[in-house]
N, C-alpha and C positions, 0 to 999 in steps of 0.2 A: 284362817286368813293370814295371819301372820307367816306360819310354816310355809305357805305359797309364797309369799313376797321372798323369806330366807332363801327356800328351793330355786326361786327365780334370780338371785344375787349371787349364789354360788355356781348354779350352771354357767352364767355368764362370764365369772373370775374364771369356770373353766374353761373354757371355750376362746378364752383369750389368752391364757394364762403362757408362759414359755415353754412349758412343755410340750403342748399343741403348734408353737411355733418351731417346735422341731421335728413334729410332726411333716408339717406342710414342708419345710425342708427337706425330710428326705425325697421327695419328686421332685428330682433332678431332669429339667428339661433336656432336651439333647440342644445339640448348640444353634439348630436353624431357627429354632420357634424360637425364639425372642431376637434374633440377629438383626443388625442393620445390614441392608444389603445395599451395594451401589451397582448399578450398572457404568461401563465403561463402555463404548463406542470407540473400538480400536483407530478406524481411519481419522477420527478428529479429538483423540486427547493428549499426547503428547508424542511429536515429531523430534527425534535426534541425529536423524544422518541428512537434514536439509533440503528432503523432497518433496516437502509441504503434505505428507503421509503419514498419520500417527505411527506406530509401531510401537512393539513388545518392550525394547529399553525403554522408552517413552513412559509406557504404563511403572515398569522396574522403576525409575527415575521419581514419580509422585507416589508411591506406596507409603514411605514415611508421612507426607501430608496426607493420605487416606486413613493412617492411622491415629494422624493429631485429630480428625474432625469426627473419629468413634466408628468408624470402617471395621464392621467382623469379618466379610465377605464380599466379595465380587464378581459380578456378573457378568462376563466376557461375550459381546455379541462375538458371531464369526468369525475367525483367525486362522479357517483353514483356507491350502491351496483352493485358486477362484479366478474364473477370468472376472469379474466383478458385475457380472450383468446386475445384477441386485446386490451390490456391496456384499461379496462373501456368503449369500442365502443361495449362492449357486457353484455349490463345490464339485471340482474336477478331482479331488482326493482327500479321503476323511482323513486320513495319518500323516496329513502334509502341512506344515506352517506355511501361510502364504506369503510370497516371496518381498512382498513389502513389507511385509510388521516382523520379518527377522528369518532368524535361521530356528531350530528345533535346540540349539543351546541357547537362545536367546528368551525360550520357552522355560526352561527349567532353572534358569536364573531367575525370571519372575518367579517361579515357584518356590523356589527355594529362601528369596528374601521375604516373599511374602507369609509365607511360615515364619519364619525367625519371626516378625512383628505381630505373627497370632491373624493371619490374614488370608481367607480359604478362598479358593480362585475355581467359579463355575464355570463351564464351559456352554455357548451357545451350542446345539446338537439339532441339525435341520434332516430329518428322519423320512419326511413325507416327498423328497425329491434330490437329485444330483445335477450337476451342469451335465448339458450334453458335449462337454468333452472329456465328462469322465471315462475313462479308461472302459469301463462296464457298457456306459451307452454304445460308445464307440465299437464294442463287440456285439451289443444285441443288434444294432443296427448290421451287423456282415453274418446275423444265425451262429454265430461261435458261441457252442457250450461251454460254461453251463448256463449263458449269460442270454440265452436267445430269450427268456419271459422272466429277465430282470426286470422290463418295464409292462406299462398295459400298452398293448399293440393290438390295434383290429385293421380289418381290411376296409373299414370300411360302407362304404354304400355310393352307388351310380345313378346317375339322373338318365333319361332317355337319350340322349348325344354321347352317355358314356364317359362324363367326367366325373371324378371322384368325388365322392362328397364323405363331410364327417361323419362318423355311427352315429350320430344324436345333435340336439340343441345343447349341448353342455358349453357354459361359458367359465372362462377362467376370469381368476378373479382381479387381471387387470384389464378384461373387458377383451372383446373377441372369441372366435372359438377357441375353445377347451381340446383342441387335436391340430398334428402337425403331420402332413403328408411327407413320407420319406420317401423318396423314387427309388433307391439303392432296396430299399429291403418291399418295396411295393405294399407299404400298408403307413398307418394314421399312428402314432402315441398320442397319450395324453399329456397335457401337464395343466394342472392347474392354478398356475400362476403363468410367468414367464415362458415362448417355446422352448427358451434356452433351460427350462428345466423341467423335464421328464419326470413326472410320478414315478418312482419305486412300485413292483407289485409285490405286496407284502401276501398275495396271495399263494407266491412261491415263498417254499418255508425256506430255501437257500439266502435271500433276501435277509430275512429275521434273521438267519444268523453271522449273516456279514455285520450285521450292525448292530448286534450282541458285542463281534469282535471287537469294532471301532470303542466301543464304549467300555471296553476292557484295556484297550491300548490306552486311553487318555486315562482310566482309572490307574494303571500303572506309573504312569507319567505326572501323576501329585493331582492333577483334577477334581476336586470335591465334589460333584456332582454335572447335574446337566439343567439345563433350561428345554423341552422339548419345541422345539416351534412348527405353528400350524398343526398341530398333531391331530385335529378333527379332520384335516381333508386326507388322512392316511389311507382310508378305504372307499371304495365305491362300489355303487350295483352291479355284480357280478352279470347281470341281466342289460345294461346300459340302456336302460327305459329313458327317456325322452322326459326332460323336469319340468315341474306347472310352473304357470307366469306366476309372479307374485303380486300384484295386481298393479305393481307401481314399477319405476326405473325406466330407463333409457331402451330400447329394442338393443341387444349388445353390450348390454351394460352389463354386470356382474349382478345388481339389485334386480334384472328384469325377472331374474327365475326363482324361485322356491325349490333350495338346493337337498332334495330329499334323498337324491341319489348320490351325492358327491360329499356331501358333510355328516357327523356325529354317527357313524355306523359301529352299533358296537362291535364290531370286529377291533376296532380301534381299542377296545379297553382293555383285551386278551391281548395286546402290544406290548402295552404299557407294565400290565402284569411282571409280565416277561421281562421288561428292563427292570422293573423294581427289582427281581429277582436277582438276577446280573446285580445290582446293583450293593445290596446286602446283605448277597452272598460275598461279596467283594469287601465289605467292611470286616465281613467276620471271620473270614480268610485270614487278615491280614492286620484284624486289632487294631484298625483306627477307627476316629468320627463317624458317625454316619457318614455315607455317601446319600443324597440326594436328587431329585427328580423334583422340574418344576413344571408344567403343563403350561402352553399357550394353546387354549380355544378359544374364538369368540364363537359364544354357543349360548344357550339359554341356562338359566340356574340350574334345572333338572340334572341336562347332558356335563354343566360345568362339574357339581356335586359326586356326581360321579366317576372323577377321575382321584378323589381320595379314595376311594374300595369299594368293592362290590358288597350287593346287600347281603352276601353270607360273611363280609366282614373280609377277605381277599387283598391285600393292601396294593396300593397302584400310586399315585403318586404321592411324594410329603404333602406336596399343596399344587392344586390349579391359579392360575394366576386369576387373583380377584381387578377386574378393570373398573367396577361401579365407581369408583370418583375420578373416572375417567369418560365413559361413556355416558354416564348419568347423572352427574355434576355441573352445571355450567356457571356461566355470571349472574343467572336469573335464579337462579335455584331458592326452593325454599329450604328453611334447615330442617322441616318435617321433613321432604325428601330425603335430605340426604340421610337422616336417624332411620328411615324405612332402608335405605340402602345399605349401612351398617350393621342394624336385625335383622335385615334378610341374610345375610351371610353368615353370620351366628346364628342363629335358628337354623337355617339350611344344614350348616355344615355338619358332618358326622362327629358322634362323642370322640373326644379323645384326640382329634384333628387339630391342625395352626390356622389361624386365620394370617390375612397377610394382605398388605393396603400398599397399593402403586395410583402417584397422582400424574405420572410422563414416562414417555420411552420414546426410542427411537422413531415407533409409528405413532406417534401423538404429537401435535405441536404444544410446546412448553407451559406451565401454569402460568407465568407470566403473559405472555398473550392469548392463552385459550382462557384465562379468570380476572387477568387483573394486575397488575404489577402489587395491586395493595394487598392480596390475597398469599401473597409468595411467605409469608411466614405462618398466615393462617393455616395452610394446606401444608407445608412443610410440621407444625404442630400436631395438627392431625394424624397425620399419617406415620409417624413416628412415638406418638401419643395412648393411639389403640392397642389395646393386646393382641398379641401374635409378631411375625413379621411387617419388618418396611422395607421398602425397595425406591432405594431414589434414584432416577436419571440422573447425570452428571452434568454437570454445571448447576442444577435448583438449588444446591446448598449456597451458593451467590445471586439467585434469580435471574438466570440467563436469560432471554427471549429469543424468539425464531425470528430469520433475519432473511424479509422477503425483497429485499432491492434489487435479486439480480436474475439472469435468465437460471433458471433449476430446472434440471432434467426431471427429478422423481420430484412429486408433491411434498413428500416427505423430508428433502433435503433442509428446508428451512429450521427445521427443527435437529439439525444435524452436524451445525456449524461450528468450528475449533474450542475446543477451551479456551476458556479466559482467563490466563492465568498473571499479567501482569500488565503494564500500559507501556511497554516497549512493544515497536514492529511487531504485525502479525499478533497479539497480543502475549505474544513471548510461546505460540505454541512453535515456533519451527526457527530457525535458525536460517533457513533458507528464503529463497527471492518472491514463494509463492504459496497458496495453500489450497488443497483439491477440492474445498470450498470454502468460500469469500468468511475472512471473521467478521462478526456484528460490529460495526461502525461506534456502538457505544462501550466496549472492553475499557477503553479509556478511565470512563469514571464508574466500569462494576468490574472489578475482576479479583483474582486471589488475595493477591500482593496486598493492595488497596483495603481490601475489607476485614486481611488478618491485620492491620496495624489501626483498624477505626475502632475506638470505644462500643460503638454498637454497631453493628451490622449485621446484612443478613446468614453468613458464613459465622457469625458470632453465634449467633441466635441458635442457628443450626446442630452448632456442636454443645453449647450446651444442652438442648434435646436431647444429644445422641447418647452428653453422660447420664442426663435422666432415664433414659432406656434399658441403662447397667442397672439399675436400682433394683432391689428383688422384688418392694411394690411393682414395678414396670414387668419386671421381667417375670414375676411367679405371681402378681395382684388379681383381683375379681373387677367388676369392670360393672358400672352403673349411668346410663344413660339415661337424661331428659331434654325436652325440650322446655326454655326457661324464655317465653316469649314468643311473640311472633317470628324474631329473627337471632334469634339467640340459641344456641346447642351446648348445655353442659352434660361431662361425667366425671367419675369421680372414681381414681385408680386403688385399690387398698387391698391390705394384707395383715392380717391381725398380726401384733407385735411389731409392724416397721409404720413410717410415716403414712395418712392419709395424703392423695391428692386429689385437687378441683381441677378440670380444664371446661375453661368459657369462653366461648368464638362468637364474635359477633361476625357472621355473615354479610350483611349489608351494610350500608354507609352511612346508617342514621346513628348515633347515639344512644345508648340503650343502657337502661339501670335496671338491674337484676337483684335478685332473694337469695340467697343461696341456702337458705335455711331451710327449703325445699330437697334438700338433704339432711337429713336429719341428725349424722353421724357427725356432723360439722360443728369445730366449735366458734365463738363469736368472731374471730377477728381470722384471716391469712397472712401467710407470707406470699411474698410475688417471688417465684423462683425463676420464671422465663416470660418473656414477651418480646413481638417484633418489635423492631428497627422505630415503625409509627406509634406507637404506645407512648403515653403517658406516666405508664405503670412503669416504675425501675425495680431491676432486682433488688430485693431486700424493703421495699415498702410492704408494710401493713396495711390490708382492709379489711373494713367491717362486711361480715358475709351477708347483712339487711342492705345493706345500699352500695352494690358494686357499677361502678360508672365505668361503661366499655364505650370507647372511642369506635368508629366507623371501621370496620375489620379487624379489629383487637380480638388477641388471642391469648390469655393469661394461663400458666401453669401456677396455682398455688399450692401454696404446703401449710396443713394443719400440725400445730407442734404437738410433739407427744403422739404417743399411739392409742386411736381412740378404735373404740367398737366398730366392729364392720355395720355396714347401714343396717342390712339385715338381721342383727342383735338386734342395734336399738329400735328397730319396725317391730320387734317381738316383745321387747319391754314396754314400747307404750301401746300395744293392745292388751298385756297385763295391767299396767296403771288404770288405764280405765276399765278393763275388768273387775279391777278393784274398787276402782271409785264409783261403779254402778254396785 
């Protein structure tokens, strides 16, 4: 009996011991899987030549504050040549800066300063279509080789009077037919979004390799990877079979059909392959970082899962964009939800993979009015809290809101409006008379300026997050989640040999006092390392982990001193103790 208790005291001294902590040290992550990433919105983050048009200096001009608030990376929506039918998602030429956000030197000075500060600049990369006044359209429409089935082109089908009609019910996904009749070349394209943008046929293998090239030129050009968007609607039924109703939506609408021929084909994953490849072959060429691949599907888990690698193991993207506290998070949520949302993407995802949590983007209106303004550190916590990647929209790091007071062309544009970056005119984004969309009326009392000079704020709040992120708990720790209450979500971040941490979110607006000894690796009292702006808790207060009092959306990071046993130790020594003690 004895020799079992010793045996049981010494596996554990080793198992925790420093040597094993240099162990787990040498797995060296690569630099995405644990990165903050920001997305930027070129037309609305910082304007310098007065046309109320962000641009490329703009972005060059706040890079130093992207790196005061723990910025590793950035995510560059579109900055190519575009007549702007969809803000830059409708490009007339991949190897062109569009002529608003700068010239192609104004491109390589943000690269190059943004390296000096340690700061890797992704590029949006819209694979699944071109503006129809790309150069390419512009020829397949006059049969000019090699360009004549750069796009999908039919003839068609005629009703009895002999007017043209489209090959099928396919609807694009902002509602209408899915084909545009050309008279000049006498046949229908497709596009599945806007007319003004033309599906690519990736069924011509010249296609694939034009845009092999593209992503060779920007990898040249300092580029750290790419974001792929829309990448499920890449391929369609070579057959152009006619799509079932999906029993709900508008006649017209883009929800009326169940899009079995126009989304998730895997032909799409033998794409992506292919870029990856391009992609690290490209790193190891050339001895730098990984280059990177990000995947935008809105697809189901299956079709998402499978943009990490095929089941023989085939590697395809670093990571698909996870949207679950996005799409399936709202004001009503339970916090069971959202821990199911959480485990399903961990359990889903394949060994070895990054997980990676986005709460807004440019197609999502803002956490602050899609959750709550009280939520805005809650969800900023969160999301920056999880292991794996975080990707935050620009402006959350101050709690912007979408700003619906005026006439918007796109749905989307509310959630699209200027940085906030001080309480002078225009909120200090443009120097000029105007801006190409209206700033939110309250920049005034939320903006940059404002909440780096507050004791607490949310922009306060934010960045120290971001330096918890650096942590090697955060960045290399195991990850243990419960649900502690009806309304309450804790886990608890840890890494043998460096600090434990707690995080406890209260989700709804009641008051809630929690256990935390429900972890077991926990010792009696915490530190308060982080909490929002609403909090009670300050940094640096002690609480007893038997009675934690959480205010109405309170989100506390604590920290247990000293480095204590992973949970999973001590779950194995006390079914020893009572082995023993039976």
């Amino acid at each position: 009996m004895y020799k079992l208790i010793i045996f049981v005291f010494f596996c554990t001294i080793y198992i925790s011991s420093p040597a094993q902590v240099e162990v787990r040290r040498e797995y060296s992550k690569q630099w995405y899987e644990h990165a903050t990433f920001y997305q930027v919105y070129p037309r609305s983050f910082k304007d310098t030549n007065g046309d109320g048009v962000g641009d490329l200096q703009g972005i060059t001009s706040k890079l130093e504050y992207l790196k005061s608030i723990g910025i590793n990376a950035i995510w560059l929506s579109p900055c190519f040549q575009s007549p702007m039918v969809d803000n830059g998602y409708d490009v007339s030429d991949f190897k062109a800066i569009h002529d608003e956000f700068g010239t192609m030197a104004d491109y390589e000075e943000m690269i190059s300063v943004a390296n000096d500060l340690g700061i890797k600049i992704m590029l949006d990369f819209v694979p699944n279509h071109s503006s129809d006044k790309h150069e390419w359209f512009e020829k397949s429409v006059k049969r000019e080789e090699p360009y004549t089935d750069f796009y999908v082109w039919h003839d068609g089908r005629e009703d009895e009077q002999g007017n043209h009609l489209p090959p099928n019910n396919w609807v694009s996904v902002f509602g209408g037919p899915a084909w545009t009749w050309v008279e000049e070349r006498g046949q229908y394209y497709l596009h599945q979004f806007y007319p003004q943008q033309p599906d690519l046929n990736y069924r011509n293998p010249l296609v694939l390799e034009e845009m092999k090239e593209v992503l060779i030129f920007w990898l040249e050009r300092g580029a750290a990877g790419f974001r792929l968007d829309a990448i499920n609607h890449m391929f369609e039924s070579p057959g152009l079979e006619d799509e079932p109703l999906s029993g709900w939506g508008e006649p017209g609408s883009y929800d009326y059909l169940n899009h079995i021929h126009t989304k998730d084909l895997m032909d799409t994953y033998g794409v992506v392959e292919q870029f990856r490849r391009v992609v690290d072959d490209f790193a190891a060429e050339h001895g730098t970082d990984a280059k990177i691949l990000m995947t935008e599907a809105y697809a189901n888990l299956t079709f998402t899962m499978m943009y990490y690698e095929s089941e023989s193991g085939v590697q395809r993207a670093h990571m698909p964009f996870n949207f679950g506290l996005i799409n399936d998070v709202h004001w009503d949520t339970s916090v069971r939800r959202i821990k199911e949302k959480i485990d399903e993407w961990l359990d889903n995802m394949p060994s070895g993979n990054t997980p990676n949590w986005v709460a807004g983007s440019h197609d999502h209106s803002r956490i602050a009015s899609r959750l709550g303004a009280e939520r805005i550190g809650l969800m900023n916590t969160l999301v920056l809290t999880l292991p794996g990647t975080s990707i935050t929209y620009y402006g959350e790091e101050i709690g912007m809101f979408d700003f619906r007071d005026f006439d918007f062309w796109d749905s989307r544009d509310p959630n699209r409006t200027p940085m906030q970056w001080d309480d002078t005119a225009f909120a200090g984004f443009t120097s000029g008379s105007k801006t190409w969309l209206p700033v939110h009326p309250g920049y005034v009392t939320r903006n940059v300026q404002q909440q780096t000079s507050q004791k607490l704020s949310h922009l306060k709040h934010y960045t120290k997050l971001s330096e918890l992120r650096k942590e090697d708990t955060f960045a290399h720790g195991d990850f243990l989640l419960k649900i502690l209450g009806e309304r309450v979500l804790g886990y608890l971040r840890f890494l043998p040999g460096h600090p434990t941490y707690a995080v406890v979110l209260n989700y709804h607006n009641q008051e809630e006092i929690v256990d935390l000894s429900v972890f077991a690796s926990l010792p009696d009292t915490l530190e308060v390392i982080a909490s929002p702006v609403e909090s009670k808790h300050l940094s640096g207060n002690i609480i007893s982990i038997g009675n934690v009092t959480l205010g109405p959306y309170d989100a506390l990071v604590l920290k247990a001193s000293g480095n204590l046993l992973s949970p999973a130790i001590s779950l194995l020594l006390l079914v020893f103790v009572k082995i023993l003690i039976c």
